[in-house]
Every structure is written in structure tokens, then in C-alpha cells.
TORVEX-166466 format. One line per 3 residues: number of its first residue (from 0); their letters; for each residue z negated, y, x negated of C-alpha. Coordinates in nm, 3 decimals. Layout:
N
NUM) a) Z/Y/X  ...
END
This chain:
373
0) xxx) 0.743/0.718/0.014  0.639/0.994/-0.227  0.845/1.097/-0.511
3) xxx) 0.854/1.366/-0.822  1.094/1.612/-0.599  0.859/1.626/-0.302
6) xxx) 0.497/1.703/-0.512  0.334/1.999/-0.401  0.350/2.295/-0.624
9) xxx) 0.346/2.575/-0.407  0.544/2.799/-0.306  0.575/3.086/-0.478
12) xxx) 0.943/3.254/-0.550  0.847/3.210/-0.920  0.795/2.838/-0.911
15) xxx) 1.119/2.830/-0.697  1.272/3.023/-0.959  1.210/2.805/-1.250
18) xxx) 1.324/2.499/-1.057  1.663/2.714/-0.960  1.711/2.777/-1.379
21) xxx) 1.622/2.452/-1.466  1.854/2.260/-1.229  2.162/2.500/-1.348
24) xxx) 2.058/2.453/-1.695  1.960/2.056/-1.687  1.632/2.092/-1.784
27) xxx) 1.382/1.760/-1.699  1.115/2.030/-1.556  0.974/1.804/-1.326
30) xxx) 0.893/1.421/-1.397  0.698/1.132/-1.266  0.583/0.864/-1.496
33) xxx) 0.475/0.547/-1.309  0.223/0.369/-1.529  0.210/0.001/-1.418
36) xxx) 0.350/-0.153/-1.091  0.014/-0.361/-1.086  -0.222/-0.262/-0.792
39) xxx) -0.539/-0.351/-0.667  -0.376/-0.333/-0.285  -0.165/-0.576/-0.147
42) xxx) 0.012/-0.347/0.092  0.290/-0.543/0.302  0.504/-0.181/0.329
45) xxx) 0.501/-0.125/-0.036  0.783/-0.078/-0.244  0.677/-0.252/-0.522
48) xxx) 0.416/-0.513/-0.349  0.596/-0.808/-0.503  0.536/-0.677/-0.860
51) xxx) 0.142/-0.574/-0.766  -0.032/-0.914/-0.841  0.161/-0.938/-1.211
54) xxx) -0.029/-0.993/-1.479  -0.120/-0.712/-1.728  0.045/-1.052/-1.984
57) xxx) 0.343/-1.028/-1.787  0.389/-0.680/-1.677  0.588/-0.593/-1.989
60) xxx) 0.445/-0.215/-1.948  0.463/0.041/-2.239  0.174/0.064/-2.494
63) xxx) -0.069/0.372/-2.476  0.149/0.480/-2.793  0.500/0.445/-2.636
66) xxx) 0.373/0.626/-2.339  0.267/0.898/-2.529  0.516/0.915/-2.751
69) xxx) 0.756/0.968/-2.438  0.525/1.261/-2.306  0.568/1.424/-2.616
72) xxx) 0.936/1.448/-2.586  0.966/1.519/-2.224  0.737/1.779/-2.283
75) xxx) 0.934/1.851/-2.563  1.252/1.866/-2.383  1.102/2.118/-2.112
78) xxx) 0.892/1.880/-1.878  0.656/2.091/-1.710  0.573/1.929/-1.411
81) xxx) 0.430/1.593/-1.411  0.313/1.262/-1.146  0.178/0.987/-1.312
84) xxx) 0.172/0.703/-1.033  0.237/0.321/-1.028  0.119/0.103/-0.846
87) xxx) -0.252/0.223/-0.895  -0.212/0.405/-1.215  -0.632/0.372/-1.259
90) xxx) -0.605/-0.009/-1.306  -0.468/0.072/-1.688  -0.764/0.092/-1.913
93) xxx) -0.634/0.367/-2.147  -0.517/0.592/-1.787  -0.721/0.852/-1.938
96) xxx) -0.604/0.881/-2.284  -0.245/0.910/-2.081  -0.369/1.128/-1.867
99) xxx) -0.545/1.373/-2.146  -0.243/1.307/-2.336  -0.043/1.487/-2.095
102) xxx) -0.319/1.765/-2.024  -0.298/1.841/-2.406  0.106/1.889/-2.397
105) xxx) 0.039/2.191/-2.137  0.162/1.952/-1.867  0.110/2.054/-1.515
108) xxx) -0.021/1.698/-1.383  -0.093/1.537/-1.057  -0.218/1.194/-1.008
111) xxx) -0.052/0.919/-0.688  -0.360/0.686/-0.652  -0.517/0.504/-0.358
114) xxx) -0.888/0.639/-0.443  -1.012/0.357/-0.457  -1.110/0.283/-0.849
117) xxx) -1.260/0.651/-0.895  -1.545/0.634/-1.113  -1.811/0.846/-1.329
120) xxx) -1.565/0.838/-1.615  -1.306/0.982/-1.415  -1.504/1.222/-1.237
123) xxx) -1.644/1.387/-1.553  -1.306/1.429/-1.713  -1.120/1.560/-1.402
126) xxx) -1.396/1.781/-1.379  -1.395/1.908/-1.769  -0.972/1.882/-1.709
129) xxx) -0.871/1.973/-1.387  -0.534/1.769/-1.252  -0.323/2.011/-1.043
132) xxx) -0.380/1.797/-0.751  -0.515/1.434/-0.720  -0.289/1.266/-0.456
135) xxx) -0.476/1.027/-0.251  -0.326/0.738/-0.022  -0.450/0.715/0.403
138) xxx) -0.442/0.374/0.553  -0.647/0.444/0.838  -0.983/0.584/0.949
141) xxx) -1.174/0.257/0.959  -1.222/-0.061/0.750  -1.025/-0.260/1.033
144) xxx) -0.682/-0.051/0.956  -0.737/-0.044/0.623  -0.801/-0.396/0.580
147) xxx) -0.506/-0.497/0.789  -0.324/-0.246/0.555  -0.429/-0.279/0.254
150) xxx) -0.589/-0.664/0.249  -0.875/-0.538/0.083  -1.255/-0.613/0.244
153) xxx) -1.413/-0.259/0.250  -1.127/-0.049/0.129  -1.143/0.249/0.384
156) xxx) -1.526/0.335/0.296  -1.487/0.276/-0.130  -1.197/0.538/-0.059
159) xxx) -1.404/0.809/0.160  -1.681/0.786/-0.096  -1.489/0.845/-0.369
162) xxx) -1.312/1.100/-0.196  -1.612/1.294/-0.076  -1.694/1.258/-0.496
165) xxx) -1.414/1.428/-0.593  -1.495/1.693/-0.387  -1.844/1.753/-0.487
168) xxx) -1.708/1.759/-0.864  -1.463/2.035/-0.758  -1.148/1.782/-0.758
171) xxx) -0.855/1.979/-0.628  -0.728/1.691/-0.375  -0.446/1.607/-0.124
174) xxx) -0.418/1.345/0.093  -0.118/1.141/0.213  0.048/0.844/0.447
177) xxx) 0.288/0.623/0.535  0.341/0.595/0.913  0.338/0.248/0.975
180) xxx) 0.304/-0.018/1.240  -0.017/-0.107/1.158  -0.189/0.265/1.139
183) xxx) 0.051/0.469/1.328  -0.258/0.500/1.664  -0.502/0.662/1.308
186) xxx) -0.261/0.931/1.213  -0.389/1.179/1.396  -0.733/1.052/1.285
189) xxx) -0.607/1.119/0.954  -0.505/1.488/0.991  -0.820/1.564/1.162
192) xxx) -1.009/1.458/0.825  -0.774/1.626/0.604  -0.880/1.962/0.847
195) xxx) -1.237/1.850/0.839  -1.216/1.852/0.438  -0.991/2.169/0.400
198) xxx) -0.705/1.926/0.245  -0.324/1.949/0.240  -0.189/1.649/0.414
201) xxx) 0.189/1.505/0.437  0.298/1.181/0.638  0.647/0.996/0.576
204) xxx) 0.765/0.744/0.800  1.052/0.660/0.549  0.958/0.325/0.489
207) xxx) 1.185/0.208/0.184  1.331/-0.189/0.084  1.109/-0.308/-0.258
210) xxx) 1.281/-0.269/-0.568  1.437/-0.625/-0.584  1.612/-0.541/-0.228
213) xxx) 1.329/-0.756/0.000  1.345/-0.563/0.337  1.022/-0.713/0.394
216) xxx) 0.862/-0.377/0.420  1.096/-0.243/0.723  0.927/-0.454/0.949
219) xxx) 0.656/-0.135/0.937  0.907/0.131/1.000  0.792/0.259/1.351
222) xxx) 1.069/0.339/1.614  1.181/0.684/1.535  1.132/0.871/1.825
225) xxx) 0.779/0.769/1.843  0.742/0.832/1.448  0.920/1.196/1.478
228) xxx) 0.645/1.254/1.778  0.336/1.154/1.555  0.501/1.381/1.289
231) xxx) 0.532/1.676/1.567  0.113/1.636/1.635  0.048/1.749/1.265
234) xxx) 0.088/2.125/1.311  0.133/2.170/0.933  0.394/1.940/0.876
237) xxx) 0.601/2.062/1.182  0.576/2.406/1.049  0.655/2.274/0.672
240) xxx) 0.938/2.122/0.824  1.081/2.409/1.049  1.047/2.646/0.762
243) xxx) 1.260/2.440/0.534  1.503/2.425/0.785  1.498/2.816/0.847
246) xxx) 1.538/2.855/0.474  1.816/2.575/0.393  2.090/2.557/0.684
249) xxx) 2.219/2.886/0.655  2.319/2.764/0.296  2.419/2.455/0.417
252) xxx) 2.593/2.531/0.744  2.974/2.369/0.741  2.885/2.210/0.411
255) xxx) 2.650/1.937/0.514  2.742/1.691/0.232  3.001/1.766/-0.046
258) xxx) 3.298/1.555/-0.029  3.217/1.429/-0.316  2.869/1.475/-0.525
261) xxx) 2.638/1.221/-0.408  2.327/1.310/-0.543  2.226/1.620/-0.326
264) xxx) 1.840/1.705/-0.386  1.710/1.786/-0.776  1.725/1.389/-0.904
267) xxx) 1.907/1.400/-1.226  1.936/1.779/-1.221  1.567/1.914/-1.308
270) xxx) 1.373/1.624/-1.210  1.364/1.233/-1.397  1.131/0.939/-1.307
273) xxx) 0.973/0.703/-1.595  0.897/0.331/-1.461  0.591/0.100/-1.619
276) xxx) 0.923/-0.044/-1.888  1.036/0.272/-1.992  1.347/0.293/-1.786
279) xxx) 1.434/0.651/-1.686  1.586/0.731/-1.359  1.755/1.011/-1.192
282) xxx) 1.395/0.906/-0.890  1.198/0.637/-0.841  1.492/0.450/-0.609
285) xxx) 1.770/0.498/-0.796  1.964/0.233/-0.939  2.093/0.459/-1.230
288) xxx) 1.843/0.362/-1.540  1.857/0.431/-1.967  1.585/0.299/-2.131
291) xxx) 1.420/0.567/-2.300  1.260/0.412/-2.586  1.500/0.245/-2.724
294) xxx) 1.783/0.568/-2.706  1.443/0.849/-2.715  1.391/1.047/-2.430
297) xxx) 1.671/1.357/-2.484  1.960/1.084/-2.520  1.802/0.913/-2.198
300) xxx) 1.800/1.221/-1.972  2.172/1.331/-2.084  2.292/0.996/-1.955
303) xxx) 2.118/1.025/-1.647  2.258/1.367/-1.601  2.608/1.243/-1.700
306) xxx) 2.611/0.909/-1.422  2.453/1.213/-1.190  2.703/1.417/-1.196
309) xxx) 2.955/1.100/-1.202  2.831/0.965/-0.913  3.047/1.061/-0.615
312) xxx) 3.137/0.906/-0.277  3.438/0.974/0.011  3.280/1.213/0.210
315) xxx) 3.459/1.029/0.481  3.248/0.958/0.825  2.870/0.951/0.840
318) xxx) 2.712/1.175/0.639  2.985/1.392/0.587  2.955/1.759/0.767
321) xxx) 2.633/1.654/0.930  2.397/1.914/1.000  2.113/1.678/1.025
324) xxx) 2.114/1.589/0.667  1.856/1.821/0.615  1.647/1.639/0.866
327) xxx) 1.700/1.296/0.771  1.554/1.162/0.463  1.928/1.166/0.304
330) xxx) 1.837/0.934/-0.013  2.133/0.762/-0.237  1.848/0.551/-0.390
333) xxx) 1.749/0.451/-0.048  2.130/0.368/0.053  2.143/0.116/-0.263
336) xxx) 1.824/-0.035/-0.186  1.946/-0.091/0.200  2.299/-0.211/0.090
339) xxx) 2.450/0.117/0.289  2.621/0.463/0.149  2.682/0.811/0.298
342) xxx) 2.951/0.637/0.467  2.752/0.418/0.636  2.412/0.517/0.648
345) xxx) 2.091/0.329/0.732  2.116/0.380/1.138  1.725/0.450/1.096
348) xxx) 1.781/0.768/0.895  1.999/0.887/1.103  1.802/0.857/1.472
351) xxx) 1.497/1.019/1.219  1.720/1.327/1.188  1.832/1.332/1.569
354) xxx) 1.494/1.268/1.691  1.358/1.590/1.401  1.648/1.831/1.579
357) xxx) 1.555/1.742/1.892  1.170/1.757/1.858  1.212/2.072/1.693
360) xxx) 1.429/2.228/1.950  1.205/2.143/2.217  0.973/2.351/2.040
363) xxx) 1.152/2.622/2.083  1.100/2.709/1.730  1.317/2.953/1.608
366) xxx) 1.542/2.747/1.402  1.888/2.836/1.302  2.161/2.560/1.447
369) xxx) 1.877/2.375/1.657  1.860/2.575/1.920  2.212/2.664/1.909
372) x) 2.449/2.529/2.210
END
């Protein structure tokens, strides 16, 4: 699962910095807009796979006008970061009068897409008006995975092509997956081609519930310990991972979870999420939602940050004072969507953030708390 907190933007103490200002001063720096919930895939683990085959008819997604109009005032009201996803965001026709329209407002913007509707028109305006990143989707490293994946004839060599395009047009790219049942023997496959390109790759083996609560796509979650030891094989991510830890525990050592905010990460504080209706959420999960049109974009994001700051839990039992909630995938979205809470969290979270302290302190990496005891 990818969402507007986790997108890459380096890491520099100034971008850190603005993120730090923004959050104490409630500014929507950081936003994801997802276009459509339409795809051309007909992935089993996605989140929104029973919305994919909707027709355009039916969809009820904004016009190219409301969307831009809503750009306009996020960027308005301090948005500086943006993700424009879906779905497959490509399969709108006017994506690129959206996506211009957001290059124009000064917008920092990356692109979610699965690579594989990448054409000339694309090319030659991502070329003339370089996204910060283009975020491209792994199934696999062959047509069989992909196709098992995916459920689309061919998929796996439309997406290299088009990936190996972007990179002759100068295309800054990243690439991404979800460990899943059905590709989890191709991740390291995966990583190898990201080094083979010179590419930035992440993996998540989150696997979330779809949006109408089918668990349908947790039948691809693989075990955790196995998942946490694919993770440990990609030498960047374990070293992402251990340096976040190095950098966060101290400040969160005896204070695991507040007793009572529940929203921990920047949802709701710097960082708002758009869907294909014009709903805004505090992330993509959440069940917290204004719609933005109708009360305009500023009113929108002040509710969200009011039911944010609102929404509070026990702090009794489960998540409360453990140190492994910087390990886990800790998601309140994610709780709703599973029918759980802090309280009782999702017992797969919870072995992910074992199985993380574990791997890690077998490692022997120097990490504070891990290899404590």
C-alpha cells in the first residue's frame, strides 16, 4: 500500500523542516489526489479492485474543471507536495491537462501508475515537464507472475518497455511492490532490476481490506516472518528501515502511543488525500471524509483537521506503550477497514513488528532498544 505520507522526497533537513512547520502550523503541504478508481488491472490484492471495472458512466469522478479547480486551492492553501494516483490515473483522457495543471501551480508532483499505458504523448510532456518521480508498480519479472497478478495477457513486457522509455527520455523513475502470495519467489528479481536500472525501490507487505471492507485481498498477505525475511534481502530497505528507527525511538521511547491521540503519523496534520468524488481524507484509508467541492477545499481540510485531532482512543492494552509501533505498519485507517482499533490490533501488524525487531536485531545493527536486553 502506498500513500501521500510515505512518497519519496528526500531527505534533506530542509524538506524535514518544512514538513515539521507545516504539521505544527496545519498546513495541507503534502497531498495525493487519486484520479479515478478505474484500472486497466484486475489485481485480486487491490484495495479498490471491486471499483476497477466501473464505468467511466458510472464512476461519478470529478470533471477536468472540478479537479482543477481543487488544485488551485490546495495549492492555494500551501499544497506543495503532490501524488496523483487512482486506480491507473493514465486511463483518464484529460490526465495530462491535470497533470500540467498541477505543474503550472508550482506543485512538486509524482505520478502512482502501473506503466503500463505510457505513450508518445506522455513521454514528450514528462520530458518537456519533468514529474518529481514517476512511481511505477512490480508484479513480477515475467509475463507468468504478472499475468497471475495482474490478469492481463502480456502485462510484464508492455511495462519493461515502457519503463526502459522513460528512461531513455530522461524520466526520473521509482519502482515499487506489494509482497504477495503470488510474486513473493520475484522480489528479489525485482530489486536486482531496480539495481540494474539505478532505481529507488520500496516493497510493502501491508496488504490492506478494499474500501467497502471485502477482506478478499488478505488472502495475499504472506506469513510475516517469511515477508519480514524477503524485506531483510533488499539491502536498501533494511537500511531505510534501521535508520528510521535510529532516528525515531529515542523520541518515542516510554511513549509508544499517546493515551489518547489516535492519529500518530502526518494524516490530517500536513498531509490530505483527494478520492476520484472529491471526498477529502485525513489518507487514502481513513474513514474520516468532507467533500471538498461542495464546502471548497480550506473548509474541507479544517474539518479534517478538527475530527483529527478529535479522534482519540483508550490507550488501554495493545498498542499502548509498545515499542514496536514504529515497526509495525500502525494505521487507524487500516484498523477501520479490518474492524480492529489500537486496542485490538490486526494480529498481522503486530507479528510484522516482532518479526522487523527481531530481524533487525539479528543484524546486529546498531539500533537503539533492539538490541537492548
Amino acid at each position: 500500500m502506498s500513500c501521500a505520507v510515505q512518497t519519496r522526497l528526500g531527505s534533506s533537513e530542509h524538506i524535514r523542516s518544512i514538513f515539521d512547520r507545516a504539521s505544527l502550523q496545519r498546513v495541507p503541504v503534502n497531498g495525493a489526489f487519486d484520479l479515478t478508481y478505474r484500472c486497466n488491472f484486475r489485481c485480486r490484492h487491490c484495495y479498490a479492485g471491486h471499483l476497477a471495472g466501473t464505468p467511466r458512466s458510472e464512476a461519478r469522478e470529478l470533471s477536468t474543471s472540478q479537479f482543477v479547480d481543487l488544485l488551485e486551492q490546495a495549492a492555494d492553501a500551501g499544497c506543495l507536495m503532490l501524488v496523483l494516483s487512482g486506480g491507473e490515473p493514465l486511463l483518464r483522457h484529460d490526465f495530462l491537462d491535470l497533470y500540467l495543471a498541477a505543474k503550472r501551480l508550482g506543485m512538486i508532483t509524482t505520478i502512482f501508475t502501473n506503466g503500463s499505458l505510457i505513450d508518445e504523448r506522455h513521454l514528450e510532456v514528462f520530458a518537456d515537464y519533468p514529474p518529481h518521480e514517476i512511481e511505477v508498480s512490480l508484479y513480477g519479472t515475467c509475463d507468468a507472475t504478472y499475468e497471475r497478478v495482474t490478469g492481463m495477457p502480456g502485462s510484464y513486457t508492455t511495462v519493461r518497455r515502457n519503463l526502459d522509455l522513460l528512461l531513455e527520455h530522461g524520466i526520473p523513475v521509482g519502482l515499487k511492490t506489494m509482497i504477495l502470495r503470488d510474486n513473493a519467489g520475484e522480489v528479489g528479481g525485482m530489486d536486482a532490476l531496480a539495481q540494474s536500472l539505478g532505481l529507488d525501490f520500496r516493497l510493502d507487505p501491508l496488504l490492506v481490506p478494499r474500501l467497502d471492507g471485502d477482506l478478499a485481498p488478505l488472502e495475499q498477505r504472506v506469513d510475516p516472518e517469511r515477508a519480514v525475511a524477503i524485506e531483510m534481502e533488499v539491502a536498501a530497505y533494511r537500511d531505510s528501515m534501521a535508520k528510521s528507527w535510529r532516528e525515531w525511538a529515542p523520541v518515542a521511547d516510554g511513549q509508544a502511543a499517546p493515551e489518547e491521540r489516535l492519529y500518530l503519523c502526518g494524516a490530517g496534520q500536513a498531509s490530505f488525500h483527494v478520492d476520484p468524488q472529491g471526498g477529502m481524507h485525513p489518507c487514502l484509508l481513513s474513514p474520516i471524509g468532507y467533500d471538498a467541492v461542495t464546502m471548497r477545499f480550506e473548509a474541507a481540510w479544517q474539518a479534517v483537521c478538527g475530527a483529527v485531532d478529535e479522534a482519540c482512543w483508550a490507550g488501554i492494552g495493545g498498542c499502548a506503550g509498545c515499542a514496536d509501533i514504529l515497526l509495525c505498519g500502525y494505521c487507524p485507517g487500516l484498523f477501520a477497514l479490518e474492524s480492529t482499533s489500537p486496542s485490538r490490533p490486526p494480529e498481522y501488524v503486530c507479528r510484522l513488528g516482532e518479526h522487523r525487531r527481531r530481524a533487525l536485531s539479528c543484524a546486529e545493527l546498531e539500533v537503539p532498544g533492539v538490541n537492548a536486553n
